[in-house]
C-alpha positions in Angstrom: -8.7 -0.2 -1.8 -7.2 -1.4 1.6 -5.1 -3.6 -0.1 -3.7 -1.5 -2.4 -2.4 1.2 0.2 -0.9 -2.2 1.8 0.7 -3.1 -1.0 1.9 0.2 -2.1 3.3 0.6 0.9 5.5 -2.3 1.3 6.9 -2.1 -2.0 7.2 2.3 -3.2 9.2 4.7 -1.4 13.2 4.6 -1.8 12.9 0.7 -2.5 11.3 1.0 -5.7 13.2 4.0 -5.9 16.5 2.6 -5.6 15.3 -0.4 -7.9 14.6 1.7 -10.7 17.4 3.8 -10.7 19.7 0.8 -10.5 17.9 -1.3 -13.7 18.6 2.2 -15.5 22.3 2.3 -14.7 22.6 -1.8 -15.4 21.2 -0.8 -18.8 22.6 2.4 -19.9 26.4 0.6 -18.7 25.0 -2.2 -20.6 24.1 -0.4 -23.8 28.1 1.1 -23.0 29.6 -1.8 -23.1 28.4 -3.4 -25.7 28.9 -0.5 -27.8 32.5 -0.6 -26.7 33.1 -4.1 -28.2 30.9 -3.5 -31.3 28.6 -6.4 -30.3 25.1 -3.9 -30.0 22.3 -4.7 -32.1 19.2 -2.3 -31.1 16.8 -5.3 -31.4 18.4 -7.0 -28.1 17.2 -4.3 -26.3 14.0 -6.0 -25.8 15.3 -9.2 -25.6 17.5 -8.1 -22.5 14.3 -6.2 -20.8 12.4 -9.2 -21.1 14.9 -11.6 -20.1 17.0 -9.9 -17.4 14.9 -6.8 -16.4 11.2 -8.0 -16.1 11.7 -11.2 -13.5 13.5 -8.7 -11.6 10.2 -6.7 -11.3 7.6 -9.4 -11.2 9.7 -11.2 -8.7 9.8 -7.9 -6.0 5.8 -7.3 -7.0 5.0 -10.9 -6.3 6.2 -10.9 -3.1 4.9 -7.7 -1.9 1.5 -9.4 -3.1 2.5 -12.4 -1.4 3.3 -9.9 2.2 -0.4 -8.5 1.3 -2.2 -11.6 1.4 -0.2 -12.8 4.4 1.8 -10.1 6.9 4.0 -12.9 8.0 5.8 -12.3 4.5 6.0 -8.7 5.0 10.4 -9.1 5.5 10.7 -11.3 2.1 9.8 -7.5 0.1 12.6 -6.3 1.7 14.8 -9.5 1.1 14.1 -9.6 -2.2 14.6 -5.8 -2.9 18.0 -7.0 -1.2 18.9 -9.3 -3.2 17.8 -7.9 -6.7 19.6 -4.5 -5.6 23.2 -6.1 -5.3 22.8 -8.5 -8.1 21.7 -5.5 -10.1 25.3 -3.8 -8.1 27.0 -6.3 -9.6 26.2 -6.7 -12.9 27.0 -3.1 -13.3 29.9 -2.7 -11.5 30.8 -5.8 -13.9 30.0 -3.3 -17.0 31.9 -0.7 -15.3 35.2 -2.8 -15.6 34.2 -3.5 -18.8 34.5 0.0 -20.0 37.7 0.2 -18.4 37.9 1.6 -14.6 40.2 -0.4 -13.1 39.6 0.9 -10.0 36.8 -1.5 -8.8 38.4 -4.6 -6.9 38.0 -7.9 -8.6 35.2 -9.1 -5.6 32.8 -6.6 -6.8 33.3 -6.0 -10.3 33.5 -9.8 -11.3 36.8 -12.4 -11.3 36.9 -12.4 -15.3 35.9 -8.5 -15.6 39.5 -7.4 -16.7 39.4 -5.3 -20.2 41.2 -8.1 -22.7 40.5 -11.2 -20.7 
């Protein structure tokens, strides 16, 4: 039981928070855009969740399981919640020029992320 306040811990509060909430926005601006450009199909919904949503959450699980078995890894959850966060930033920034606010600069909403191009 020890272990699981440990690991709960280390990897709920606003970082999972935060995590969710930002794989919800990346999807809903997701479904968005690819509504916009008439390429949705309801069965890649799955597809994307398995492909581009799930390593996300195994990844940060894994290593909070790896900080549990050994506290020397306890900085790698947050690390990783780092780096899934602003990927996860990007991507929908990314979606967010896709729908057509300009007002995101190039660096964060992608190079090739202008509507038509």
């Amino acid at each position: 039981m020890e272990y699981i306040n440990q690991f709960i811990a280390l990897v709920d509060g606003i970082k999972l928070t935060t995590l969710f909430a930002s794989i919800i926005c990346n999807f809903l601006t997701g479904i968005a855009v690819a509504i916009k450009t008439h390429t949705f199909e309801l069965k890649k919904i799955g597809e994307f969740l398995y492909t581009r949503i799930l390593p996300y959450i195994v990844a940060y699980f894994g290593v909070g399981i790896a900080a549990i078995v050994d506290n020397s890894w306890a900085w790698a959850v947050t690390a990783a919640w780092g780096i899934i966060l602003a990927t996860l930033a990007g991507a929908i920034l990314t979606n967010l020029k896709e729908l057509g606010i300009n007002k995101i600069p190039p660096v964060l909403g992608g190079k090739n992320s202008t509507p038509g191009k």
